[in-house]
N, C-alpha and C positions, 0 to 999 in steps of 0.2 A: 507171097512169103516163100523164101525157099528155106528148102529143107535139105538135112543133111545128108538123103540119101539121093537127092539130087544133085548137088557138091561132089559127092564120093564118086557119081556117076559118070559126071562131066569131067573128071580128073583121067578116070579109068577110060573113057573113051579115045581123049587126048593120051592118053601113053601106050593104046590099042593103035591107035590111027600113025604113030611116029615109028613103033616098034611091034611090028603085028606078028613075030616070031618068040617076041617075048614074053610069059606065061607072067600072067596078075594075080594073088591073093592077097587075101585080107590079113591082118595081123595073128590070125586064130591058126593058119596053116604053121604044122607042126613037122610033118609026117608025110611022106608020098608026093612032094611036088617035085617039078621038075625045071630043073633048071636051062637057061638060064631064068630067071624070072624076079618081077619085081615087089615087095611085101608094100602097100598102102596102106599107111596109118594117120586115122584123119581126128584129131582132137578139139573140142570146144574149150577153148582157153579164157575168153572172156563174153559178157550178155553182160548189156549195161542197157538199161532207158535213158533215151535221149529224149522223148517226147512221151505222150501218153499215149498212142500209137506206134510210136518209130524205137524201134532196140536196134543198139551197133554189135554187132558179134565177129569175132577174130577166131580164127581157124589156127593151129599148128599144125601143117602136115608134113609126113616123115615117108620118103620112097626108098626106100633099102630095093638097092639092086645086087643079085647072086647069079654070079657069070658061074658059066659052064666053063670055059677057063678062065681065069683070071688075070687078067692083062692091065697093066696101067692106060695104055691106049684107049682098049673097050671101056673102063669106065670114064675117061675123058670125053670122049664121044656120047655116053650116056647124060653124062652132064651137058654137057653141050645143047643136046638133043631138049634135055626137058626144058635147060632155058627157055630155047626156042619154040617150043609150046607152049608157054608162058606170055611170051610177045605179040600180041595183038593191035590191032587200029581198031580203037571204038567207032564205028561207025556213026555216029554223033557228032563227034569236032575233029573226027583227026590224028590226034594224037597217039602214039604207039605208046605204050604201056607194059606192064608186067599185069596181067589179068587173064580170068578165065570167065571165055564167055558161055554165059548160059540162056536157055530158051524160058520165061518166063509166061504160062500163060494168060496173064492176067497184064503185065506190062510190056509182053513181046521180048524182047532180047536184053541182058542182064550183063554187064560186067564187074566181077571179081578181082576187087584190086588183088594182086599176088606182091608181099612186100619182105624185107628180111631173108632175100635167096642165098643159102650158101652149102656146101657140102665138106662131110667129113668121112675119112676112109674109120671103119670099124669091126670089130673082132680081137680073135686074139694075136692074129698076126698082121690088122689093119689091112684085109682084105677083100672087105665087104664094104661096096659106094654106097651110104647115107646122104640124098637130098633131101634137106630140111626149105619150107617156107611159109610165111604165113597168110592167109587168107583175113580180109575186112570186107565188112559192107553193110550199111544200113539197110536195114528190112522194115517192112510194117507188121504189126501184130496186131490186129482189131481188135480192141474190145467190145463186147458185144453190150449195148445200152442193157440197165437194169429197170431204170425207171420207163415209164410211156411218154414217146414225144409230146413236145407242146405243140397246142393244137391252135391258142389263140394268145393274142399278147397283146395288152390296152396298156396306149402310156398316157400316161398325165402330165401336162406339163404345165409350168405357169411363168412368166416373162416378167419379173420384176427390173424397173429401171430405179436407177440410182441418182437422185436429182442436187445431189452434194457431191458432183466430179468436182475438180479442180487439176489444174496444168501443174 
């Protein structure tokens, strides 16, 4: 199962590892940070049962970037940049995708579809880069048996034939 602060983690790393001069906080930073840096805000949009084990859940996540100057250029390059981290080869089949891979210790390595990428400039004077995109993927959620397994199972069966066929 993954979990959300496994998600948030894997993001934060991926945008540690492309931009290691740029400061990360969470949505709660108010006060004292330092720019430039980037604000992570990661939301549960949708949890739906697909199975009696299996839930599909959808992420919205929102990367507000705050340049130390503000440049049309720098935030192009920001964009640019997160696409790019975003682009992966599943190591499975091949294919390059929009996803985030994650380590899984129960099924070894995970990928995160990333779908619906786009950005918007924000503030009062459309100053501040807003990456928006959203996160899918099926998960397991066990539930834990209430009853005691069965331990023995007897069938009965009896072979009636039918001696009125016809063609």
């Amino acid at each position: 199962m993954i979990t959300e602060i496994q998600l948030k983690a894997a993001l934060i790393r991926l945008l540690k590892s492309a931009f290691p001069d740029v400061a990360i906080y969470g949505v709660g930073a108010v006060e004292g940070y330092k720019k430039p840096c980037f604000f992570v805000e990661m939301i549960l949009t949708g949890e739906n049962d697909e199975t009696v084990n299996v839930v599909k859940k959808t992420y919205s996540v929102s990367i507000l970037y705050e340049a130390a100057k503000i440049t049309e250029m720098d935030s192009l390059k920001k964009v640019d940049g997160i696409r790019n981290l975003l682009k992966c080869v599943d190591d499975r089949n091949r294919h390059r995708k929009m996803c985030i891979k994650l380590k899984d210790e129960k099924l070894g390595d995970r990928y995160v579809k990333a779908t619906e990428f786009f950005y918007t400039f924000v503030g009062d004077d459309a100053n501040y880069l807003n990456v928006h995109f959203n996160m899918e993927f099926y998960d397991t959620e066990e539930i834990e048996p209430t009853e005691p397994p069965i331990e023995d199972v007897r069938l009965i069966a009896s072979i009636e034939t039918n001696t009125n066929y016809r063609d």
